[in-house]
Structure formats: structure tokens, C-alpha cells
C-alpha positions as CSV (number, residue, x, y, z in Angstrom):
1,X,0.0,0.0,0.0
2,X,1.4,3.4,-1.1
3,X,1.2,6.2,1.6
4,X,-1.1,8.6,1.8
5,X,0.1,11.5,1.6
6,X,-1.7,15.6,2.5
7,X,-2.4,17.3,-0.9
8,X,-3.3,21.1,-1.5
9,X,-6.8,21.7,-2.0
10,X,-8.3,24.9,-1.1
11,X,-5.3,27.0,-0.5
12,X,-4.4,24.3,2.4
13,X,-2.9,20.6,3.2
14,X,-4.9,18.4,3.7
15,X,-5.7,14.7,3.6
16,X,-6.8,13.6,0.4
17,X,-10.0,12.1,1.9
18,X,-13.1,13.7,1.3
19,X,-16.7,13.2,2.9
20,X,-18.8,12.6,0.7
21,X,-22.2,15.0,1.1
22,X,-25.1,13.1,1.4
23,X,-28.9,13.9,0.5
24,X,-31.0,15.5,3.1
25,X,-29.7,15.4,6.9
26,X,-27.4,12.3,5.9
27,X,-24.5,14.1,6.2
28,X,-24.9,17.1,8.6
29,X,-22.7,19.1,11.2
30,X,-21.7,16.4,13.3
31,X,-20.2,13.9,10.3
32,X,-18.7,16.6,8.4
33,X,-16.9,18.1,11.4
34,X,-15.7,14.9,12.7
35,X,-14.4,14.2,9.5
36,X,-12.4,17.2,9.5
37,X,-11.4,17.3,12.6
38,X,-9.0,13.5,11.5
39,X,-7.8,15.9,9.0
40,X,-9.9,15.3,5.8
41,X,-12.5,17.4,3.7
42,X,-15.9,16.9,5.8
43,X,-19.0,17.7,3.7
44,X,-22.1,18.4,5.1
45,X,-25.3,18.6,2.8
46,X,-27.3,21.7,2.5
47,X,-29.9,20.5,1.1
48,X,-33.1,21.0,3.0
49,X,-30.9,20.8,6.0
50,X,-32.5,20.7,9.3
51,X,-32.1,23.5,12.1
52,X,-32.8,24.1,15.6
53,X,-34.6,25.9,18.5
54,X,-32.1,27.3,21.1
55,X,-32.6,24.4,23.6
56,X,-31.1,21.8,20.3
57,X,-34.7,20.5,19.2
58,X,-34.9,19.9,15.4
59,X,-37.2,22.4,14.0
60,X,-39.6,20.2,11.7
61,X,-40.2,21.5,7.8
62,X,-43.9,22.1,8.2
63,X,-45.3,24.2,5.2
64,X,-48.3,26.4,5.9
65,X,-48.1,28.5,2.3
66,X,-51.3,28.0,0.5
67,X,-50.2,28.3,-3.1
68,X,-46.8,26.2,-4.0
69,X,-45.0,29.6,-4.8
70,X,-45.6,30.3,-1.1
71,X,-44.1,27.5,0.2
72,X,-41.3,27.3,-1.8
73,X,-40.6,30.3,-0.1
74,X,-40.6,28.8,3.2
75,X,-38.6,26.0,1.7
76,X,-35.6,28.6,1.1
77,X,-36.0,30.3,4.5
78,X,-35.4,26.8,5.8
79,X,-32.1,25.9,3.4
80,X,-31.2,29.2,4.4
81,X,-31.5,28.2,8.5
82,X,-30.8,24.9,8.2
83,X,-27.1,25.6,6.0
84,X,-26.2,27.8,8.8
85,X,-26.9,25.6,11.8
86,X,-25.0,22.7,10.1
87,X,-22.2,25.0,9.5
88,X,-21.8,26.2,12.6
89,X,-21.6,22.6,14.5
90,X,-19.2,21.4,11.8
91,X,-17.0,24.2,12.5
92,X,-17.3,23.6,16.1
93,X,-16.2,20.4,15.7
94,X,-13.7,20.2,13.4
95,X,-11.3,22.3,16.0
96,X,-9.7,24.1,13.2
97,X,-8.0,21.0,11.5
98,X,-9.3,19.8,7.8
99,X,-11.9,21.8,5.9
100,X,-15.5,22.1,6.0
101,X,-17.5,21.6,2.7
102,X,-21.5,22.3,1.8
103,X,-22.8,20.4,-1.1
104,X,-25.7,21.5,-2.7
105,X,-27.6,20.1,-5.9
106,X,-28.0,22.3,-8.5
107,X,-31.0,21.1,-9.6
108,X,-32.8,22.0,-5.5
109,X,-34.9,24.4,-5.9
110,X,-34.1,27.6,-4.8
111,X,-30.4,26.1,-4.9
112,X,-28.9,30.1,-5.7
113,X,-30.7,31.6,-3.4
114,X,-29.6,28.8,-0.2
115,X,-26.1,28.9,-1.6
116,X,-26.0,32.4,-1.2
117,X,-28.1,33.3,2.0
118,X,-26.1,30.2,3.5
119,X,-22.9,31.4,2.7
120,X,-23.8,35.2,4.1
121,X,-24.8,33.8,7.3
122,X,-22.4,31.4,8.1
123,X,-18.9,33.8,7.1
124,X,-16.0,32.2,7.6
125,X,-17.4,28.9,8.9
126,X,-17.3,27.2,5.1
127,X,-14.3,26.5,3.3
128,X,-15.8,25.0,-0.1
129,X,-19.3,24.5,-1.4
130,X,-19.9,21.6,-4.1
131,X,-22.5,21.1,-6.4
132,X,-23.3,18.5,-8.9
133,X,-27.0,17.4,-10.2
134,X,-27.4,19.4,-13.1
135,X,-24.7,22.4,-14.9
136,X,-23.9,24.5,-12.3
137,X,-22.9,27.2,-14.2
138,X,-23.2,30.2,-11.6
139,X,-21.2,28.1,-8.9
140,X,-18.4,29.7,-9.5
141,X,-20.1,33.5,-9.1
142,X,-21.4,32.4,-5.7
143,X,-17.7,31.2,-4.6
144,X,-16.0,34.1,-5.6
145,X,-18.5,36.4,-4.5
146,X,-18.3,34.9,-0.6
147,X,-14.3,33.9,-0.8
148,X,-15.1,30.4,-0.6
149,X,-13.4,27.8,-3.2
150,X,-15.6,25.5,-5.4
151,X,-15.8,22.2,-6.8
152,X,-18.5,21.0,-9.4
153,X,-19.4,17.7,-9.5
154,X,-18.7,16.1,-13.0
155,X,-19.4,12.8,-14.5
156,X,-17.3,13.3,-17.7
157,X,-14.5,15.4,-19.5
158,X,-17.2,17.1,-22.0
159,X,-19.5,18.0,-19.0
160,X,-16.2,19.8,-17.7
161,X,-15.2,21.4,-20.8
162,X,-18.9,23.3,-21.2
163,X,-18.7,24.5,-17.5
164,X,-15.0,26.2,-17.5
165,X,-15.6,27.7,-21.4
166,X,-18.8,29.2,-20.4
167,X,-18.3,30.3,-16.7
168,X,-15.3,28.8,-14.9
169,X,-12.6,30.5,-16.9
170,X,-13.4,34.0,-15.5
171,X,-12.8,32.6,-11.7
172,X,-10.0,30.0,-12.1
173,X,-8.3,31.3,-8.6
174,X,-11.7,29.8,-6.7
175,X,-11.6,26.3,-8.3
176,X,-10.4,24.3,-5.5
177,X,-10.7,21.0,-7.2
178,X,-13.1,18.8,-9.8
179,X,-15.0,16.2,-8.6
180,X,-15.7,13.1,-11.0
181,X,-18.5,11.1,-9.7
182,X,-19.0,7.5,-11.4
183,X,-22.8,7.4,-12.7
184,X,-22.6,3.7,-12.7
185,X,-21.3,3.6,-9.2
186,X,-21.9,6.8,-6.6
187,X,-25.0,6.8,-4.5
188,X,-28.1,9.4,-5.2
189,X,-28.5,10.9,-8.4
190,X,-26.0,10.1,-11.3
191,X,-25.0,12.1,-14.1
192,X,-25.4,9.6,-17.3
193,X,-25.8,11.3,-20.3
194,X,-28.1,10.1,-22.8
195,X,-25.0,8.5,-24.8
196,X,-24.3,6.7,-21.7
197,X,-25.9,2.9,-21.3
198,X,-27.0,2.8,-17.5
199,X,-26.5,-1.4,-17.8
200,X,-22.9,-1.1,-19.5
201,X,-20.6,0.4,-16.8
202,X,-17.4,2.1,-17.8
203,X,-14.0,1.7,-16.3
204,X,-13.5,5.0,-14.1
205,X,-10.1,5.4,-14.8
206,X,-9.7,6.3,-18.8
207,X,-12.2,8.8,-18.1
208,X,-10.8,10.3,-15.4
209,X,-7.5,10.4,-17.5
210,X,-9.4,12.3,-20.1
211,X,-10.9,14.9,-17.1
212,X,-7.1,15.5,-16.7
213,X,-6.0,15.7,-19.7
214,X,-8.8,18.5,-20.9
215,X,-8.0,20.3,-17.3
216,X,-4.5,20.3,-18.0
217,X,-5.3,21.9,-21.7
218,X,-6.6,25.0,-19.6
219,X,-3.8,24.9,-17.4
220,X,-5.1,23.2,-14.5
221,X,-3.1,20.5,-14.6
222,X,-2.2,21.5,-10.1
223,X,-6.0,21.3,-9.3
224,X,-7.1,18.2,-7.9
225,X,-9.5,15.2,-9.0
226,X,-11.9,14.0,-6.5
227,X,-12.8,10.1,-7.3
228,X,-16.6,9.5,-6.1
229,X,-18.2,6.6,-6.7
230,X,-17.4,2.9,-5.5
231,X,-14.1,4.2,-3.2
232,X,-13.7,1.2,0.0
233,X,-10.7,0.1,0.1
234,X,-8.0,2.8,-1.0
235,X,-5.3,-0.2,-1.8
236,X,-7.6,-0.9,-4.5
237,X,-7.0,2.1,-6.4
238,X,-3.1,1.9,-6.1
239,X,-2.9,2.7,-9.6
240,X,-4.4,6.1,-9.0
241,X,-1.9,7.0,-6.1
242,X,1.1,9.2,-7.0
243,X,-0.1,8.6,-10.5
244,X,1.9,11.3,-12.7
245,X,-0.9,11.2,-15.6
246,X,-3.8,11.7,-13.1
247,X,-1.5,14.6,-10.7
248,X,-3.3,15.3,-7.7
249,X,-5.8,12.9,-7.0
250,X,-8.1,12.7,-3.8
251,X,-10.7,10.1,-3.2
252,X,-14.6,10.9,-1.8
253,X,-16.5,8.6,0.2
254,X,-20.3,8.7,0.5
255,X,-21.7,5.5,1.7
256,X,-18.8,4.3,4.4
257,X,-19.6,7.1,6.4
258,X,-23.3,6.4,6.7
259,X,-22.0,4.0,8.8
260,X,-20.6,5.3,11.9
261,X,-21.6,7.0,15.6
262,X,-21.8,10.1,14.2
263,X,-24.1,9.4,11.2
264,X,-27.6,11.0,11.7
265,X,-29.6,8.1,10.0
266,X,-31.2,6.2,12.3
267,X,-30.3,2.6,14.1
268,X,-32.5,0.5,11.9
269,X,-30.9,1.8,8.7
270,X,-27.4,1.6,9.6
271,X,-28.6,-2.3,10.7
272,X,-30.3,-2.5,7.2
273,X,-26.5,-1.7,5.7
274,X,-24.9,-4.7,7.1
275,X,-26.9,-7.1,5.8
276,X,-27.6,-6.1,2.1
277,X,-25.9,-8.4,-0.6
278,X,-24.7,-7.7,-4.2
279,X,-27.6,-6.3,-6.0
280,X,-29.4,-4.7,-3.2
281,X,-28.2,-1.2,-4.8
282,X,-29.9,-0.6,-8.2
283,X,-29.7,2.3,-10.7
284,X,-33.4,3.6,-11.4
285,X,-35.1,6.4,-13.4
286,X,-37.8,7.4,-11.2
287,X,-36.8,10.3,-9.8
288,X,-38.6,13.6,-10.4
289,X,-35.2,15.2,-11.4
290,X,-35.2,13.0,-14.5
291,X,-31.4,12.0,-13.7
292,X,-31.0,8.5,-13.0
293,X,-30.3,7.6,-9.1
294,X,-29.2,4.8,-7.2
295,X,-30.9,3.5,-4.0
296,X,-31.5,0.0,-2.0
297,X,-34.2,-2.0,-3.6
298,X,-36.7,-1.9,-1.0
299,X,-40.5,-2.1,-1.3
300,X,-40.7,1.7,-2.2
301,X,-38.7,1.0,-5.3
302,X,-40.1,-2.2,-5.8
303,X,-43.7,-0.2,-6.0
304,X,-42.6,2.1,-8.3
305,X,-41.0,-1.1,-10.6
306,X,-44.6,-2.4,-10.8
307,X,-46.3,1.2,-11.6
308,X,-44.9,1.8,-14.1
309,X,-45.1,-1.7,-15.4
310,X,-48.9,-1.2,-15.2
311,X,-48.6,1.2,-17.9
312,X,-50.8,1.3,-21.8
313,X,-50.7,3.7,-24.1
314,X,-53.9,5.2,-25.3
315,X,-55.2,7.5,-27.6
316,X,-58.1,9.8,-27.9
317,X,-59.8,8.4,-31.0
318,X,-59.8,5.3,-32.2
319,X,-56.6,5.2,-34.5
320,X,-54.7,1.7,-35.7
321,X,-54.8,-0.9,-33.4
322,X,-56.3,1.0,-30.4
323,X,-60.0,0.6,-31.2
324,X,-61.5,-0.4,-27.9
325,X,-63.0,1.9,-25.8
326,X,-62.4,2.9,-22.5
327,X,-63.8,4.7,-20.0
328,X,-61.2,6.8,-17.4
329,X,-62.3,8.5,-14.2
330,X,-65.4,8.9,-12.4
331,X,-67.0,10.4,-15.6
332,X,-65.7,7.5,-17.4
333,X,-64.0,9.8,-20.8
334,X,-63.5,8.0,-23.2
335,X,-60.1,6.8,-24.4
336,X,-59.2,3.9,-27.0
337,X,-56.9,1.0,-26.2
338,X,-55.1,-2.1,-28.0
339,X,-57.5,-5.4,-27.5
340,X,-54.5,-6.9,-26.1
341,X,-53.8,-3.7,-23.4
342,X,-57.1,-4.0,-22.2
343,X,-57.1,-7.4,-21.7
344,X,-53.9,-6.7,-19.5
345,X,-55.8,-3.7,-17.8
346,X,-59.0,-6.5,-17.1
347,X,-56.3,-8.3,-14.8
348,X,-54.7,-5.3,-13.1
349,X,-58.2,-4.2,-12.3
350,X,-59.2,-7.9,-10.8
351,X,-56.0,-7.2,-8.2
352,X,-57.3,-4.0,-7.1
353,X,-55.6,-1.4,-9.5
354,X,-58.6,0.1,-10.6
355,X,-57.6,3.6,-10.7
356,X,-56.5,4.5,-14.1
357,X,-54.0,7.8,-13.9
358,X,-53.1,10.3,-17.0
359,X,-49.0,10.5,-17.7
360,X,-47.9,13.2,-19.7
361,X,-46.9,10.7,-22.5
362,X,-50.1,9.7,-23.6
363,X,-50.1,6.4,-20.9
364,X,-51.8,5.0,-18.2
365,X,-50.6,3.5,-15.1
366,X,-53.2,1.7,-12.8
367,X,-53.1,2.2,-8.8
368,X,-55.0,1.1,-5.5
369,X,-57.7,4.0,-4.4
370,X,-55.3,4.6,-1.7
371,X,-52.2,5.3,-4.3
372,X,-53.8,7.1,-6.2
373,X,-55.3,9.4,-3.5
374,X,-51.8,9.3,-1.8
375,X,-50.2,10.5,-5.3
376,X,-52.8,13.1,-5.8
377,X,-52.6,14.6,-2.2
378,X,-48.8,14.9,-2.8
379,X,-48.9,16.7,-5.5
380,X,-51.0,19.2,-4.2
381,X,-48.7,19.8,-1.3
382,X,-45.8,20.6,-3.6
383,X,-43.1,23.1,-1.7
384,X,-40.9,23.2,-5.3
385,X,-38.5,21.7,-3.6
386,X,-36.7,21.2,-7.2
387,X,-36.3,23.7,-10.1
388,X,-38.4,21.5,-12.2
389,X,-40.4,18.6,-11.0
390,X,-42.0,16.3,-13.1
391,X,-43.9,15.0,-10.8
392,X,-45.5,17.6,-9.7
393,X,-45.0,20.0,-13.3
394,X,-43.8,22.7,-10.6
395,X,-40.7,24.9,-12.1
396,X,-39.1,27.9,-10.4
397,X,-39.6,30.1,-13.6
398,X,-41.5,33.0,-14.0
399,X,-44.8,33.5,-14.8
400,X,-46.2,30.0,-14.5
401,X,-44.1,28.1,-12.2
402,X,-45.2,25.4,-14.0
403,X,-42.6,22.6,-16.5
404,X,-45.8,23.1,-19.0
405,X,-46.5,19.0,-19.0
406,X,-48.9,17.4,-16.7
407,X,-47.5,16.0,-13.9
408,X,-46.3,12.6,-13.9
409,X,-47.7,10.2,-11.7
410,X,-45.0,7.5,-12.2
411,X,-42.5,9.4,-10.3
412,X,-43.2,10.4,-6.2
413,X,-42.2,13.2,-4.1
414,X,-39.0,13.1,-3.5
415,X,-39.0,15.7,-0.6
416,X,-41.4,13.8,1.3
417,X,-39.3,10.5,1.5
418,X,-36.1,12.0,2.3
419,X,-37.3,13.7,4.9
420,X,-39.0,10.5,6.5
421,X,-36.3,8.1,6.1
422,X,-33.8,10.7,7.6
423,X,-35.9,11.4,10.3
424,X,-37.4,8.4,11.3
425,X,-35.5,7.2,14.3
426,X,-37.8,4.3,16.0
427,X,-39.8,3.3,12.8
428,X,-38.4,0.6,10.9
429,X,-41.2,0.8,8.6
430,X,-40.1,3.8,7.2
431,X,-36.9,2.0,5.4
432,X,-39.3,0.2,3.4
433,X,-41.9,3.2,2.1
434,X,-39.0,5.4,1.5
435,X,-36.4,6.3,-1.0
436,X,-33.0,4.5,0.6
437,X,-29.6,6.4,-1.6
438,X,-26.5,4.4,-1.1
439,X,-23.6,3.7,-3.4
440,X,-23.5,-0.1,-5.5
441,X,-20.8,-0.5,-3.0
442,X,-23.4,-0.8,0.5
443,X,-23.0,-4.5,0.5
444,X,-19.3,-4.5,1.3
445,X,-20.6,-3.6,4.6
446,X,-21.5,-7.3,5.6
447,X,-18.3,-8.4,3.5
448,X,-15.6,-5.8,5.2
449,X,-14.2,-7.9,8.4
450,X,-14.0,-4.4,10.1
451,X,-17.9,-4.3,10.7
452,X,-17.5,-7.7,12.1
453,X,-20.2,-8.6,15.0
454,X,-22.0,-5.2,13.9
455,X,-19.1,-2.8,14.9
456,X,-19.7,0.7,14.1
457,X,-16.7,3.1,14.3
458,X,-16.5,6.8,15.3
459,X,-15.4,8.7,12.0
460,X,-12.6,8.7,13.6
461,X,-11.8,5.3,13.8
462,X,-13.1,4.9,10.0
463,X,-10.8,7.5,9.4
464,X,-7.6,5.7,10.7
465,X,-8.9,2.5,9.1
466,X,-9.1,3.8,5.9
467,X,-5.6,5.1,6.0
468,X,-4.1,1.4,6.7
469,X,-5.2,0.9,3.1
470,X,-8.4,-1.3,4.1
């Protein structure tokens, strides 16, 4: 195993061991700054992140806006508070050693306005802010505006390319490093283009090679590469190490530290880690972002599998084969089906899907009473917790607010679940009705002898194992 040595990143040494920042209140003050204080890059997520009343209660996200545009705005106030409060414990915590990192996803809605109201109230608490989930174009305004450094999240050379020739190259003293996440392996959403085959995975490295090679065209050749995506054991990737046709190179870790003392998720999910098996992680298309994600495969993803499998076209008059009437809704309008469709649609309404529901593509999915009133209701309660939903057809943009298609009930809300599932300390039913993220790489946790008997480290003591190479 080669040694691991401090890089430069962010004006400062550091170890080249970066916290990976983690949906909504998976990674918050207390991960990130324990992370830094062992000397590393400790990311906490400012997405939706939670705050607190003076005496350390969470405050919950309760929306009381009765149009969506009005509780988007109380969405932002809360980014806004909860940013802040996760800075401030990560600073405390972190003692002045590593550096503290917000991650936000371009794509959140309102994420400028957080970013910046974030950054204004938290004033030399943050070192970097990263962002990924989408083109982040205007990161590098917001990091030179508050003296921060920043670090968009890339999942190939090209992606790179468009962001420094259209933005970066005006604030190249504020680009504290690139980070490459692997679509095929990182947790959450994953940046596959639509050149990209999400069953064929890629080797990282040749890509990442390329990354350098069009960083080092615009003279960056000094800046680091973060590696997300699939990172466990660091003697795996000795190639990478003190590699002079990758230069500095520093490795990110999302779903290890999910795992520890410090972690915020509750007890039954960090139990649920150490027994999935190869598989358990799969790569999806439901979100409401419209980028691919991986999450476990749990019965909320198993519903969604079967939704959308419960799906016909139609049309509106009777045109080829779809000549047999229909009748959809309490009014029972009429659409026009294949013979063979509605044969299938017979069967799905003998097991109780009898609720036929309008996609913007011309299709029908077929839901319980209760699902269907479930998707409905969230809908309505939409906080535009995105820039553009699909689900919901909610879009930050002016006049409408509105993506101008119908919204799409084979997709769910994804604010709802992530709050749940990162909230729901006691209720082990929750990791089954909820959206799970975690990297293909979660079932090394019952293979890794270091979790043996269920150990779960301090960050830490993760720290200091992954330094030994494994």
C-alpha cells in the first residue's frame, strides 16, 4: 500500500480524503466536522438541512403557504437556517483542523438563493461549497462572491469542458478542485448522459485520465480530482496513487460514512447496511429530477418497478390498433386501447388497481384507491422543492411556475421520502416506504471484516482504518 500523503486543496494541506455530502440530513454538522477534525474534507449537505430551537430541538419543515409559490418560499428560509446551523456545528467540531464543505444540488430548488443566503450567514465557517446534479454554471459567481473555493461535480471530460468555457474561466483562482463522480457507481443521483448505457458500466479510470487531460489543456493541470463513486478500500485504487498522468488525486466517500456513531440516519438503517448483498443497490429512473439515481431495492422501489409496469398507451380516437374503448375516471371519458392492453388492464383491475392515472406521454398507469389518492394529495402539497419537477409540473420560472406537461404520476415526491427516512429514528417501517440512496458498493458492509459482529466506528476510527489501506 502506497502512503497517503496531504495534498493542496483549497489554499491548504490536507488529507486527500473527502466526505462525501449526502442527500438531506445524511450528512450534517456532526459527520462533516468529525471528519475534518481526522484531517480530511468533511461535507455536510445543505440540502433542506435541518435547524434548531435554542434548547437543540430539530425544528420540523412544516409548510403552511397555501399556493406552491408560497411555500417554496418557506422552503428557502429553511435551506437558508438549516445551511447555517450545520455550518456552525461542523465548525465547532472540526477544532480548526481539515476543511469544512457544503454540497448543494443544482438542480434543488431555490439552490442560488440557499447557496448564497447560507454562505452570508455562516462567514468564515465554510471552506468549499460543491455542487453537482445538473450544470452549475453560476457556482463559481457564488464562490468568488463569498471567498469560498468551489468544486463541481462532473461525470465526464465534456461536462467539464462546457462548464470552464462558459463560466469557470473567469474565476479559475476559486476552483479548488473537480469532482468526478461515477454514474454507474456513486449513491443518489447520477450524471449519465443520454449517450451513456446505464447497464454497460465504464471503467473509471480512462475517463478520469481524459478529465485531466482537458483540465491540464486550460492549465489546470495542479488542481485536484476527486474520485466518487465505488471508493472502499484505498489499496484498490493503487494505480491512482502518486499517479503522474492523473496529478493530484483525492478520493470521496459517500456511503462508508453512513456507517458510523456520528451518522444522523437512524439505528435500523445503519442495521439494514450490514446485511444487504450484491444487488441490493440498483440504478433507477424514477426520480422527479429525471437523472437517474441509485438507491437500495426496498418495497418503495419495488412499488414504483410495478407502476410503471402497469402502464398502456392510449389515444383519444380510435386510430390503428387501439380501437377499444375505455372509460377513465369517475366520468368514465372515453379513451381507445389495444385489445391486447385492455385485456392486461382487465387483470390489473381484478388485483385491485382500478384507478387509471393520465402520464404526460399519452399512458396510463393503474393504482390502488389509496395510491392514487396518496399521489394526488402529494402533488398538491408541492413546496418546489426542485427547479423542475416532473412529478409535480412545478418549475421555479416566471410567470407560471409550472414545467408546462402534466404531472407525472409514475414518479413520487421526492422531498417527502427523504425527509422520512432521515428522520425516522424508531420506525423501521419507514426503510421500506421510503427512497434508501446508497452507493453499488453498500454490501461491502456485511463483507468488510471491520464491521464484524455489527461494529460501528467513530469517524474517527473509520478515518484511521481507511488510512491502513483497508
Amino acid at each position: 500500500m502506497k502512503a497517503i500523503n496531504a495534498i493542496r486543496m483549497g489554499g491548504v494541506e490536507v488529507l486527500p480524503l473527502v466526505e462525501g455530502g449526502k442527500g438531506v440530513s445524511v450528512s450534517n454538522g456532526a459527520s462533516a466536522g468529525s471528519w475534518a477534525a481526522s484531517g480530511g474534507v468533511g461535507t455536510f449537505s445543505a440540502v433542506n438541512a435541518d435547524s434548531y430551537l435554542a434548547d437543540g430541538t430539530r425544528i420540523p419543515q412544516v409548510y403552511h403557504g397555501k399556493t406552491r409559490r408560497d411555500r417554496h418560499e418557506e422552503l428557502v428560509a429553511y435551506g437558508i437556517a438549516g445551511g447555517i446551523a450545520q455550518a456552525k456545528e461542523a465548525y465547532e467540531r472540526a477544532g480548526g483542523r481539515g476543511r469544512i464543505h457544503a454540497n448543494i444540488l443544482w438542480e434543488m430548488g431555490g439552490a442560488e438563493r440557499v447557496a448564497r443566503g447560507m454562505l452570508e450567514g455562516a462567514k468564515g465557517l465554510i471552506n468549499g461549497i460543491t455542487c453537482g446534479a445538473g450544470m452549475p454554471y453560476r457556482l463559481a459567481d457564488i464562490a468568488r462572491d463569498f471567498g469560498v473555493h468551489y468544486y463541481p461535480i462532473v461525470s465526464s471530460a465534456r461536462a467539464f469542458n462546457a462548464l470552464w468555457k462558459r463560466a469557470y474561466s473567469k474565476t479559475r483562482e476559486w476552483l479548488g478542485g473537480v469532482v468526478y463522480e461515477d454514474p454507474w457507481l456513486a449513491g443518489g443521483h447520477n450524471g449519465l448522459s443520454n449517450s451513456e448505457d446505464p447497464k454497460v458500466p465504464e471503467d473509471p479510470l480512462p475517463r478520469v485520465l481524459k478529465l485531466r487531460r482537458q483540465m491540464r489543456e486550460f492549465g489546470l493541470g495542479d488542481v485536484p480530482i476527486i474520485m466518487a463513486g465505488g471508493v472502499w478500500w484505498l489499496e484498490e485504487w493503487q494505480e491512482w496513487i502518486d499517479n503522474p498522468d492523473l496529478g493530484p488525486v483525492a478520493f470521496q466517500f459517500g456511503t462508508r460514512p453512513l456507517l458510523t456513531q456520528e451518522s444522523p440516519i437512524s439505528d435500523a438503517w445503519k442495521q439494514r447496511l450490514l446485511t444487504l448483498r450484491p444487488g441490493d443497490v440498483s440504478l433507477q429512473p424514477y426520480s422527479p429530477t429525471g437523472f437517474y439515481s441509485s438507491a437500495v431495492r426496498n418495497g418503495f422501489l419495488v412499488e414504483l418497478e410495478e407502476r410503471n409496469e402497469r402502464q398502456v398507451a392510449y389515444t383519444m380516437e380510435p386510430i390503428g390498433d387501439h380501437v377499444v374503448e375505455y372509460g377513465v375516471g369517475p366520468r368514465k371519458r372515453k379513451v381507445w386501447l389495444t385489445g391486447h392492453d385492455l385485456a392486461r388492464v382487465n387483470q390489473w383491475e381484478a388485483e385491485g388497481f382500478v384507478e387509471a392515472m393520465r402520464t404526460p406521454d399519452n399512458t396510463l398507469i393503474f393504482v390502488t384507491p389509496d395510491k392514487s389518492r396518496e399521489i394526488v394529495q402529494d402533488q398538491i402539497d408541492c413546496m418546489g422543492c426542485l427547479s423542475h419537477c416532473r412529478f409535480s409540473n412545478w418549475a421555479q420560472t416566471e410567470p407560471d411556475y409550472s414545467t408546462g406537461r402534466k404531472a407525472d404520476p409514475r414518479s413520487f415526491c421526492i422531498q417527502k421520502t427523504l425527509q422520512d427516512v432521515a428522520h425516522a429514528q424508531g420506525d423501521d417501517a419507514a426503510l421500506e416506504r421510503n427512497l434508501m440512496f446508497a452507493g453499488h458498493n453498500a454490501y461491502r458492509f456485511g463483507q468488510d471484516p471491520f464491521y464484524s459482529n455489527g461494529f460501528i466506528p467513530t469517524v474517527k476510527q473509520l478515518m484511521e482504518r481507511i488510512l491502513t489501506g483497508r
